[in-house]
C-alpha positions in Angstrom: -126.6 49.5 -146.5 -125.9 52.9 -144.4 -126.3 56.1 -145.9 -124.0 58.5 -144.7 -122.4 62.2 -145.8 -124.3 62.0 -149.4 -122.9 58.6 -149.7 -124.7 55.3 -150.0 -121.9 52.3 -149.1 -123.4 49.1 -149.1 -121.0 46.2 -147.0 -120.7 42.7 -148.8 -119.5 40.7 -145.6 -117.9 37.9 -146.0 -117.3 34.7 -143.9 -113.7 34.4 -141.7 -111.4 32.7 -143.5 -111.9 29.0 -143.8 -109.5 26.2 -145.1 -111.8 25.5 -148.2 -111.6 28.7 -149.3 -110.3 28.9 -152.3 -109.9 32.5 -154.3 -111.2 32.3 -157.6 -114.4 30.8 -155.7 -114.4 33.8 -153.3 -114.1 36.3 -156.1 -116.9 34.9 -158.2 -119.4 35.0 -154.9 -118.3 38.5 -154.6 -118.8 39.5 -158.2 -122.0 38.1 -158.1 -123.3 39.9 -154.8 -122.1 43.2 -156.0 -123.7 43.2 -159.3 -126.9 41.7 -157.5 -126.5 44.4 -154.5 -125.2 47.6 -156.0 -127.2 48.5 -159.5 -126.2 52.4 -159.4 -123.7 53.1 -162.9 -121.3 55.2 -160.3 -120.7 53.0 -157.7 -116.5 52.3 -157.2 -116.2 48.7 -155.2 -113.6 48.9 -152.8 -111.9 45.7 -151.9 -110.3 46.0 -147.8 -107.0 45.2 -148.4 -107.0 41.7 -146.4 -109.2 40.3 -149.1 -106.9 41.3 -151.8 -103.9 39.9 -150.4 -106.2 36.5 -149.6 -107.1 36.8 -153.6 -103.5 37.7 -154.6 -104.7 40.3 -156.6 -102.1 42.9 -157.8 -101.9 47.0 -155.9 -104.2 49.4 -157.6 -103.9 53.1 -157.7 -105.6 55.1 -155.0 -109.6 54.7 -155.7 -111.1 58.0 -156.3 -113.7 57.3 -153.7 -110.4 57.6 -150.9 -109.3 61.2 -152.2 -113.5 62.2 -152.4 -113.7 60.8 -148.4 -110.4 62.0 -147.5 -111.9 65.8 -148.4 -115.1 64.6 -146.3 -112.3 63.6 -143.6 -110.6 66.6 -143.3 -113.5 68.9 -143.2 -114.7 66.8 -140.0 -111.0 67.6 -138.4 -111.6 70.5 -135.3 -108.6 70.7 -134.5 -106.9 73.4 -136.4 -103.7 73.0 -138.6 -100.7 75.8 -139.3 -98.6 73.3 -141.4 -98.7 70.4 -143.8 -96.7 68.0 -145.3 -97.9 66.5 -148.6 -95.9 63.3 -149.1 -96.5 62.3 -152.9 -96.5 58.7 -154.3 -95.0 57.0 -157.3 -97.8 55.1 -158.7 -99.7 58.3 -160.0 -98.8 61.1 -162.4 -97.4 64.3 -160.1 -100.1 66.8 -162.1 -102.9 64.5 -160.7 -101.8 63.8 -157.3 -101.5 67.7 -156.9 -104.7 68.5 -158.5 -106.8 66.3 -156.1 -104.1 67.9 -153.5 -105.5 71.6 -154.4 -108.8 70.7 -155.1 -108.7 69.2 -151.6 -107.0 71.7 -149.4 -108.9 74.5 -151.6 -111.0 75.7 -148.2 -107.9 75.5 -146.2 -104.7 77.8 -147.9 -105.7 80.6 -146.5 -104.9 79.5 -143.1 -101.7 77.5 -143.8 -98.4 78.7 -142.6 -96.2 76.1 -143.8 -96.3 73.5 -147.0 -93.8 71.1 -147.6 -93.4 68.4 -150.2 -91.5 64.9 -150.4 -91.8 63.1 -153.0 -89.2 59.6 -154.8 -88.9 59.5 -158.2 -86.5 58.2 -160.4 -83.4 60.2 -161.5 -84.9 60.6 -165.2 -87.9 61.8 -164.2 -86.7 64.2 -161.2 -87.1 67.2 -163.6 -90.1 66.5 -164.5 -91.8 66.0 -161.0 -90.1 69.1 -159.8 -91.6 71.1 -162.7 -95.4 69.1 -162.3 -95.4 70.1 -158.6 -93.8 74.0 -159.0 -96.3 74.7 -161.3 -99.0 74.0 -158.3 -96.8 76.0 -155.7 -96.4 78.7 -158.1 -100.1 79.3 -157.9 -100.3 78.5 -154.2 -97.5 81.7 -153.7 -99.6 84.1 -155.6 -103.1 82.9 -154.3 -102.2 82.5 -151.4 -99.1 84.1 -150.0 -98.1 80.2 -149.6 -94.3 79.4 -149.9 -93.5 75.8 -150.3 -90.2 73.6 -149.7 -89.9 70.6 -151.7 -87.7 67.7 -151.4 -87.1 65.0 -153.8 -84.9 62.0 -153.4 -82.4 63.9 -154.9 -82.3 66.9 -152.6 -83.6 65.1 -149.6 -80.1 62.7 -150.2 -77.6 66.0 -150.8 -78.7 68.8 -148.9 -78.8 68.8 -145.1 -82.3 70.9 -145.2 -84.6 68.5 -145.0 -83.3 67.2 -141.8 -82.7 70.9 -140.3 -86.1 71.5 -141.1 -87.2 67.8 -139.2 -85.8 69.5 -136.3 -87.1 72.9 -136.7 -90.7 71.6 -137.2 -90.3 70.2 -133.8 -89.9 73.4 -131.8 -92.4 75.2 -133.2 -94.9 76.1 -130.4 -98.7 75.3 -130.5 -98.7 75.0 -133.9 -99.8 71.2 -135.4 -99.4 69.5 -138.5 -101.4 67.9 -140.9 -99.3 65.0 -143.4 -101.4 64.1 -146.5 -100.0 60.6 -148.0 -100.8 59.4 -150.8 -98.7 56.2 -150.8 -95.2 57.8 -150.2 -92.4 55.4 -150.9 -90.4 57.0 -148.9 -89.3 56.6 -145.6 -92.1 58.3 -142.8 -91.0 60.9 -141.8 -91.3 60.9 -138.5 -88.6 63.9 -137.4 -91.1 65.9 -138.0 -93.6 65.0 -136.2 -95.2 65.8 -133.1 -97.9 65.2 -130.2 -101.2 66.1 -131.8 -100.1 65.9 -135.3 -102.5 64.3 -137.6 -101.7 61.8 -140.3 -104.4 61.1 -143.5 -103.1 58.2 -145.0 -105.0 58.3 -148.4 -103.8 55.4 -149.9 -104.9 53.5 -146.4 -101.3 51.5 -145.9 -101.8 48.9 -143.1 -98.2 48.7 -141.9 -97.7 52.3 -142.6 -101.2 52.3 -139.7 -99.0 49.8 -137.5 -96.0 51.9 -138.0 -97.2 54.8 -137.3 -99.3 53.7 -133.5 -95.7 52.0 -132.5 -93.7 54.8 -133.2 -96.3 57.8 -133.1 -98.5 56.9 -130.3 -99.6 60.6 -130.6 -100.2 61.2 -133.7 -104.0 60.5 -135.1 -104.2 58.4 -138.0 -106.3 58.8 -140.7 -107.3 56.8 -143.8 -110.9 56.8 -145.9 -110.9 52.8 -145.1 -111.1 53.8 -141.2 -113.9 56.2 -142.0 -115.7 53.1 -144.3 -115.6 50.6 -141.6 -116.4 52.7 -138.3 -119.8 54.0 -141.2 -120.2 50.6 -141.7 -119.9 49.2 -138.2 -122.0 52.3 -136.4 -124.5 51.2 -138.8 -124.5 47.8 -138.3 -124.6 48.7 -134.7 -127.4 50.8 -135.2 -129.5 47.9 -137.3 -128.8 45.6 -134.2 -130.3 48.0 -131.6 -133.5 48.6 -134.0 -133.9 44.7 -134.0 -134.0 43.9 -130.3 
């Protein structure tokens, strides 16, 4: 157990894999040591995504406990940020990926320079997303003084200004970005990024991690299963010390 940030995360460790595994044993153990571990009617299991691929269990959305850490994430960031790019995903209404979005960047508007939104969606519902995230930028311009570009797969395919802007972000001096994903289908994109950028992967993609250090090297990444295993390993750490 390791209480951290207001949060209590308790760590069900399990064995490396062994031959005799088999899943549906594995998923019964860990039932049973959650319910024996974690009694509280709030607590959100989170299952590291090597375990779900071992159990063959199906993607789920984003758990709220990623966009409640991601806030605690970004409040720990000292580095300061003039831009961001909010790169929205498919699995999750628009109005509710830009609610958590403004409820999350809330402290921060006031200092942004520069918002710009990606997001995929199907031709039938292009309208619809467009309208869902307007209606957020709308009230970002007149709070704010915040001006937004978005780009969906429609415009980002016809129009040449979401690769002018790829190169303009690039010259900007001293300023650095800050790309919020929350499980973007699109492609990264990393024309627009630079040296000290930081990336918050919400929805804590593994090759998007392994992507992003080959091609990136210096851009920090971010995701709220980072955060859970370096709390989980510092304490761990700091168990072993009290015990010797």
């Amino acid at each position: 157990m390791v209480e951290q940030d207001n949060l209590t995360i308790y760590a069900i460790m399990i064995p490396m894999q062994q031959k005799k595994w088999k899943p549906k044993k594995l998923l019964r153990l860990m039932r049973d040591a959650q319910e024996r571990i974690v009694q509280s009617e709030e607590k959100q299991i989170v299952l590291h995504p090597d375990i779900a691929e071992f159990l063959n269990l199906e993607k789920e959305e984003i758990p709220d406990i990623f966009f409640f850490l991601s806030t605690k994430i970004l409040g720990l960031q000292k580095t300061p940020f003039d831009s961001v790019v909010l790169l929205l995903g498919k699995d999750m209404f628009p109005e509710l990926q830009m609610r958590y979005f403004a409820e999350m960047m809330q402290p921060f508007f006031s200092r942004m320079n520069h918002l710009t939104i990606l997001y995929e969606a199907d031709e039938e519902e292009q309208d619809r997303w467009q309208e869902a995230i307007e209606d957020y930028t709308d009230a970002f311009y007149y709070e704010y003084g915040l001006m937004a570009q978005i780009f969906g797969t429609k415009e980002r395919d016809s129009q040449s200004g979401y690769k002018r802007y790829g190169r303009e972000n690039t010259q900007r001096n001293g300023e650095r970005t800050f790309f919020i994903d929350y499980g973007y289908a699109g492609a990264i994109p990393f024309r627009m990024m630079r040296d000290g950028d930081t990336y918050l992967d919400v929805a804590a993609s593994g090759k998007k991690e392994m992507l992003l250090k080959r091609k990136c090297a210096e851009v920090s990444y971010l995701s709220p299963l980072k955060y859970l295993d370096t709390t989980v390993k510092s304490g761990y750490d700091k168990l072993v010390h009290l015990c010797k």
